[in-house]
N, C-alpha and C positions, 0 to 999 in steps of 0.2 A: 126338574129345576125350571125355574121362569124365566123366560127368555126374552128381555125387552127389546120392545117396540123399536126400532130404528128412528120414526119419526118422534116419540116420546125422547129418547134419548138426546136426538140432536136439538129437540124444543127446551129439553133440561141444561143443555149446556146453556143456549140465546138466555134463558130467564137468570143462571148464577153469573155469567159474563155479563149482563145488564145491571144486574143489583152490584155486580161486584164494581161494573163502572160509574152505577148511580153513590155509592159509597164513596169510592175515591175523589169522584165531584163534589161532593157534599165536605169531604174533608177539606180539598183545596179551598173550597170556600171558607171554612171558618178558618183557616190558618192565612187567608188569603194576603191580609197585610200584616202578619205578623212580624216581631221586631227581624234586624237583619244578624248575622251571625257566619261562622262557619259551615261550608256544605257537608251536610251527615253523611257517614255511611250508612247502609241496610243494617240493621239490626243493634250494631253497637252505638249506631249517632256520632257523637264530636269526643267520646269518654276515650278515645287513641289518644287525645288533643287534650288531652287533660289532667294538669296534676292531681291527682285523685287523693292525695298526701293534703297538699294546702290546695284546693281547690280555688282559691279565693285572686291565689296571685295569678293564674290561668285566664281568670276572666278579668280581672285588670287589667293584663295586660291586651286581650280580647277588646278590651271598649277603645283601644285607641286606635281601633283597627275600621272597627265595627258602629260606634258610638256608645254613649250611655245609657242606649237600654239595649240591649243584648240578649237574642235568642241562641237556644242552646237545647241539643238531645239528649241527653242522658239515658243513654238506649235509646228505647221507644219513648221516651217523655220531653214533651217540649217541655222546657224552664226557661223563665226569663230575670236577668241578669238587671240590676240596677245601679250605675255605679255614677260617684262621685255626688257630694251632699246637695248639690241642689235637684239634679233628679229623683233621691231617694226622698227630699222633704216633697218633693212635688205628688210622691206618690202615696206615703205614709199621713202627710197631712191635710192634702187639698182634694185627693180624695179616700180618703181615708176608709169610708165604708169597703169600696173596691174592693181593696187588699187588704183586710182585716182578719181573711179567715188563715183558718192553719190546713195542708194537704196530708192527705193519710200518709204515713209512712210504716210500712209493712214493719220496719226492725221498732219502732214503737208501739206495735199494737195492743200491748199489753196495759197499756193507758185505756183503751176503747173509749177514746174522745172525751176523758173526762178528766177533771181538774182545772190547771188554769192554762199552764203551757204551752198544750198540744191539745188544745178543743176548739171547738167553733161557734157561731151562732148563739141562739140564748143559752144555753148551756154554760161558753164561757164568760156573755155580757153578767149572767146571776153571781158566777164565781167571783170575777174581777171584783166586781160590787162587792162582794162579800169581803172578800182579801184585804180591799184597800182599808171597808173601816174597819176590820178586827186589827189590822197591822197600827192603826191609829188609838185605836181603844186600848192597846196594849200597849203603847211606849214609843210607835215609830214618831221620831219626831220632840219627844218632850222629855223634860230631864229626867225620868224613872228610868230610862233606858238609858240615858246618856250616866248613869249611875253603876245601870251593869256594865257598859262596856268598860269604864274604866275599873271595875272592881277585876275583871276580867284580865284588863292590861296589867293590873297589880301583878295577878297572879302571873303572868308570861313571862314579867319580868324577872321573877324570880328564878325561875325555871333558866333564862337567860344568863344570870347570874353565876347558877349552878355550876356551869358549865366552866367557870375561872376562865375565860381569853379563850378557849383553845376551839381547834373548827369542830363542828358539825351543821346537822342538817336540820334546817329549821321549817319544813314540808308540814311533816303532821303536827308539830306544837304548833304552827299559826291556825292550821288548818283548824283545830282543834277549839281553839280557842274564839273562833269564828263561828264554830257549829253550836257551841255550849251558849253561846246570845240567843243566835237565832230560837236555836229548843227551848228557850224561857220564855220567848216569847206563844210558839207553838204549845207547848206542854206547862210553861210555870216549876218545871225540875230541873234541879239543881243535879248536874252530871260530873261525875270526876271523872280526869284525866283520863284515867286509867279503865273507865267502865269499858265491860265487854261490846255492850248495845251502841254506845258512842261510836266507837272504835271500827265498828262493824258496815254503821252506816256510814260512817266517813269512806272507807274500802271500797263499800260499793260502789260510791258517788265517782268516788277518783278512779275507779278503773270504768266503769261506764261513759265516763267523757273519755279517758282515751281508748276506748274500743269503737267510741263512734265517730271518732276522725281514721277508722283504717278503711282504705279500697274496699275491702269485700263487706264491711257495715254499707258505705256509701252506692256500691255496685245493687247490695242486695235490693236495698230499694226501688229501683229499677228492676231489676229482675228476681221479684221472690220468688218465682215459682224454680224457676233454673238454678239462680244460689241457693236455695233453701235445701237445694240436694244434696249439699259440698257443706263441711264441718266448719268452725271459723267464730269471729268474734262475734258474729250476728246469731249466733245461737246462746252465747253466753249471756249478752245484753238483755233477752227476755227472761233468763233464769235469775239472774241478778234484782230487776225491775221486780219480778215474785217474791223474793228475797225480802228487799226492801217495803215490800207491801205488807206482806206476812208482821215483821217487825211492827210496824207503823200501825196494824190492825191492834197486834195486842198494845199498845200503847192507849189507845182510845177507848176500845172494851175496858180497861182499870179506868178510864177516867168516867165512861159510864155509869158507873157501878157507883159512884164517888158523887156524881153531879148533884149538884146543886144548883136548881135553877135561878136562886135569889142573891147568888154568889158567885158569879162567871169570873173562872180567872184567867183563861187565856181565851187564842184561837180554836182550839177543838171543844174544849165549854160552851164557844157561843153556836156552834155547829149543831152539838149536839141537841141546845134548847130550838134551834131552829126547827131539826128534826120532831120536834113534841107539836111542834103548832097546829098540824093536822091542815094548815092552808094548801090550795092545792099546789103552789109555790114550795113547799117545804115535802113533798112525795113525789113531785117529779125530781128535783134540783138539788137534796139536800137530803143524799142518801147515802149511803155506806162506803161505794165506789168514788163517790166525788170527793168525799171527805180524804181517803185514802191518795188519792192523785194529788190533790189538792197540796197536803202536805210534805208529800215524796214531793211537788216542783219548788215546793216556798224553801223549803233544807236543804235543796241539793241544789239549785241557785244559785240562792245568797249566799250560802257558804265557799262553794267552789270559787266563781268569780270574784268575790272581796278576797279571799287569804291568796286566792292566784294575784291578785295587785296589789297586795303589800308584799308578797314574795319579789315581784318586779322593782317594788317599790325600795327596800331595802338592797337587791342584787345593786340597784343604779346607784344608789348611796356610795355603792363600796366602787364602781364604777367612776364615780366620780365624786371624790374626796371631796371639793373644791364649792360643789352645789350641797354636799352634805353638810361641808360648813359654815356655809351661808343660810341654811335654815334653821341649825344650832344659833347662831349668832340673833337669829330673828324670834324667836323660841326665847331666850336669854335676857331680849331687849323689850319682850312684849308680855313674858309670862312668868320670866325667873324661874324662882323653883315653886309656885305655886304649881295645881292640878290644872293641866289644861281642861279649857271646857269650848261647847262648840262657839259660844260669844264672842272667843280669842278670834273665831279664822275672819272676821272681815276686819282684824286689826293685824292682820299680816299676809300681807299680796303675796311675798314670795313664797310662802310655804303653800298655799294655797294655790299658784301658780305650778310649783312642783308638782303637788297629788296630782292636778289636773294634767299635766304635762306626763305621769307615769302612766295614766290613764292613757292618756290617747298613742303613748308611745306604745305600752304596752299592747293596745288591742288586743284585748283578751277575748272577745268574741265577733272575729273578723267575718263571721260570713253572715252574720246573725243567724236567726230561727228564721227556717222558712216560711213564708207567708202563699198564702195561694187566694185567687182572686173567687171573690163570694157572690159575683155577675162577672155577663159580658161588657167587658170597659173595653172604651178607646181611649188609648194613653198617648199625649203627645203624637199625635197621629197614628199610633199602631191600634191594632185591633188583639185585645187578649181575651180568650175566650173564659168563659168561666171554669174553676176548678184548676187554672194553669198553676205551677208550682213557679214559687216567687221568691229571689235573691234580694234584698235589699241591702248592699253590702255597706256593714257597719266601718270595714277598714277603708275602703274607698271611700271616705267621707273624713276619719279621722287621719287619712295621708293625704287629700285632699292639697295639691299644690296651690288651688286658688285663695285658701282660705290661711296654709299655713306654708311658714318662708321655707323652714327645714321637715319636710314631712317625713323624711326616715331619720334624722338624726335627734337625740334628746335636746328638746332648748326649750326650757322654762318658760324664754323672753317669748313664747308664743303667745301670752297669756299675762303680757303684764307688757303696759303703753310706756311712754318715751321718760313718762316722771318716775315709772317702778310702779305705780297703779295697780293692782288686778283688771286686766280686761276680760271679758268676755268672746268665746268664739261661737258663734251659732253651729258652726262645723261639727265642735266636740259632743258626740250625742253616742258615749259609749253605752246607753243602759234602751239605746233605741230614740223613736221617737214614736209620737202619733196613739193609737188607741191601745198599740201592742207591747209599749214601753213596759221597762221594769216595773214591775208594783212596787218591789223592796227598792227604789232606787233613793229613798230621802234616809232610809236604815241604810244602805252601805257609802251614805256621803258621810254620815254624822261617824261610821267604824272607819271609815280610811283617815278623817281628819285626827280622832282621837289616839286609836295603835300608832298613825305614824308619829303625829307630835312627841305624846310620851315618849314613845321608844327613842327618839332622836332627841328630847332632853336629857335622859339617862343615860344614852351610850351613842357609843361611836363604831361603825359597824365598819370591818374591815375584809379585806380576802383572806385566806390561811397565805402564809408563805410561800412565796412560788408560783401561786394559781397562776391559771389563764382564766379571766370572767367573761366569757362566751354569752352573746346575749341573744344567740339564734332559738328563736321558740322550739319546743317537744314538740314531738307528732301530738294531734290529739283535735276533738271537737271545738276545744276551747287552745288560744296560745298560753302557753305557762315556763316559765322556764324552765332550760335544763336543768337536770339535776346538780344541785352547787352545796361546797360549805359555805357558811359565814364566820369570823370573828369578832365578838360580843365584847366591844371593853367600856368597862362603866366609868362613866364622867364624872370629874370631881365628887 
């Protein structure tokens, strides 16, 4: 056996206790003016110190400790925290390159950086580009869509009808009805209610948002390699995401087969001809994988976040009779019984005051999508290294005390001046702000104006007998309500 050297040995240790001090230096350096925050523990960080459940109200309540921009360990990962609407506009818009990029997140990786979501760099600059015009060439925006939604609300209504007065759950019929616009636009197919493949992908959506608001989705991330040993939601979320993809693949393969390049009827048509161009644009960017992410983020989205705020949207109706009947009354006075259309909403403040009011009440996506920094920035005097993981919370902006009088109570009058006006709040920025904003966000202003009008000319939505109307959000990645009935009773 070899028998080392004494003086090797002891020379071995001086050179790993050197490098291991020249590391720790070099760390203190780059972290050196990082924002301020809570002191971490070893290994777990500030995650003792943290609702892991809604994370979001944790660090809110952190910034008034801390200030508004707020570091934070999450294990071993520094993340910084941005709260309150003028530091997240300072960050998202002034310098927007910064914080444009998205951070790996291990319980995602079945995305592998591609689509529009959860990628980064040119990858997601080509997609975004791509998304915006196909979502415009296809109806976002002009009355051909503003035709299905309503042909769509037709159909809800019915369905609403059916039901004679009595409670139930109105979750997958909005839901539903929500999913079947968006796939016309994606696909150009007409889906029934009832279809298997609907049905399917709606499941997936809605249990994937609430698997990725649990501790051990959010824990894993910080520690894949140690959660990844232990059973739990973050093993489901990547089977699911395969799922979903599988699905969505053979969707496209039938549309393949079908193409016509002198005929493009939707978003996966004009993909495909992109695919044929042979530019070197269209074999790196505009390939098999992208196309697939792509669509798995624009369905499970739009969908989720629009029928979660008319869910909210109706719940506060029944909440409060009073603001329900004051937008009947306005509805009444501005549109009769003619068809609403989007033209109506700048001839009625208060309704319009409303949507935006359920919106920001509701906060359905209070911590937004993480963002991570694409260089080394110094922000408002901190120093953020590049690759840091980035909060820019969307509820600390829509609860914003400076912008709005009542930030946790519902009031309309947030959104409408001394004459009954529509005003404007710069504050209200539920679909984001800056380069990362919603794509679908002018598609789900044109579905929340439309579902909720109609449905509030036609009925009057009330609780079952007896309820208690709980308006405490469900666990989940996104806020959505509890589970609730409604009662459906149709208007003159």
């Amino acid at each position: 056996m070899f028998a080392a050297d004494p003086v090797t040995i002891l020379l071995s240790i001086v050179v790993i206790l050197f490098l291991a001090y020249v590391h720790s230096s070099q760390k203190r350096d780059k972290y050196k003016n990082f924002p301020p925050g809570p002191r971490p523990l070893p290994i777990i960080g500030n995650v003792h110190q943290i609702d892991m459940n809604k994370p979001f109200k944790t660090f809110i309540e952190l910034s008034k400790t801390y200030g508004t921009i707020l570091g934070i360990h999450i294990g071993p990962q520094r993340t910084v925290i941005l709260c309150g609407y003028d530091t997240v506009k300072d960050a998202l818009m002034n310098h927007a390159e910064a914080f444009s990029d998205r951070p790996r997140l291990p319980v995602l990786e079945k995305y592998g950086g591609n689509g529009i979501a959860f990628s980064s760099g040119e990858n997601w600059r080509v997609m975004r580009r791509f998304a915006l015009s196909s979502l415009r060439d296809y109806g976002m925006g002009k009355r051909s869509i503003e035709d299905k939604i309503a042909a769509e609300v037709e159909l809800l209504m019915q369905i609403f009808r059916s039901y004679k007065g009595k409670p139930f759950d109105n979750q997958r019929i909005l839901t539903t009805a929500v999913a079947k616009i968006i796939l016309s636009i994606l696909l150009s197919q007409k889906f029934e209610n009832e279809d298997p493949t609907i049905k399917k992908l709606i499941d997936i959506v809605n249990e994937n948002v609430r698997l990725l608001g649990t501790p051990i989705s959010r824990l894993y991330n910080a520690y894949p390699s140690l959660i990844g040993l232990l059973p739990g939601a973050h093993k489901t979320i990547p089977e699911n995401i395969a799922h979903m993809q599988s699905l969505i693949r053979k969707m496209f393969s039938k549309q393949r087969q079908q193409l016509d390049v002198n005929n493009q009827r939707n978003l996966i048509d004009s993909f495909l001809v992109k695919q044929q161009e042979g530019k070197a644009e269209s074999v790196k960017y505009f390939h098999d994988d992208n196309l697939t992410a792509l669509v798995d983020n624009l369905f499970g989205a739009g969908m989720e976040t629009t029928a979660t705020t008319l869910r909210w949207g109706l719940l506060l109706m029944m909440k409060y009779p009073d603001i329900q009947k004051k937008v009947q009354d306005e509805i009444e006075r501005v549109i009769g019984k003619a068809k609403p259309k989007i033209e109506h909403r700048k001839e009625m403040p208060y309704t319009d005051a409303v949507i935006h009011e359920i919106q920001r009440y509701g906060d359905v996506v209070p911590n937004n999508v993480p963002h991570a920094t694409s260089q080394d920035v110094t922000f408002r005097g901190y120093f953020i290294p590049k690759g840091t993981v980035v909060f820019p919370l969307i509820s600390s902006s829509l609860r914003d005390k400076s912008y709005f009088e009542k930030p946790y109570e519902f009031y309309p009058e947030h959104f409408l001046d001394a004459k009954g006006n529509f005003k404007k709040n710069e504050a209200f920025i539920p679909f984001s702000i800056g380069r990362r904003s919603c794509a679908g966000a002018t598609l789900a202003r044109m579905q929340l104006f439309l579902f909720f009008t109609m449905l509030l000319q036609n009925f009057t939505f009330q609780a079952p007998p007896n309820a208690v109307l709980d308006l405490t959000p469900s666990l989940g990645a996104t806020n959505s309500p509890l589970p609730h009935k409604i009662c459906v009773i149709p208007r003159g």
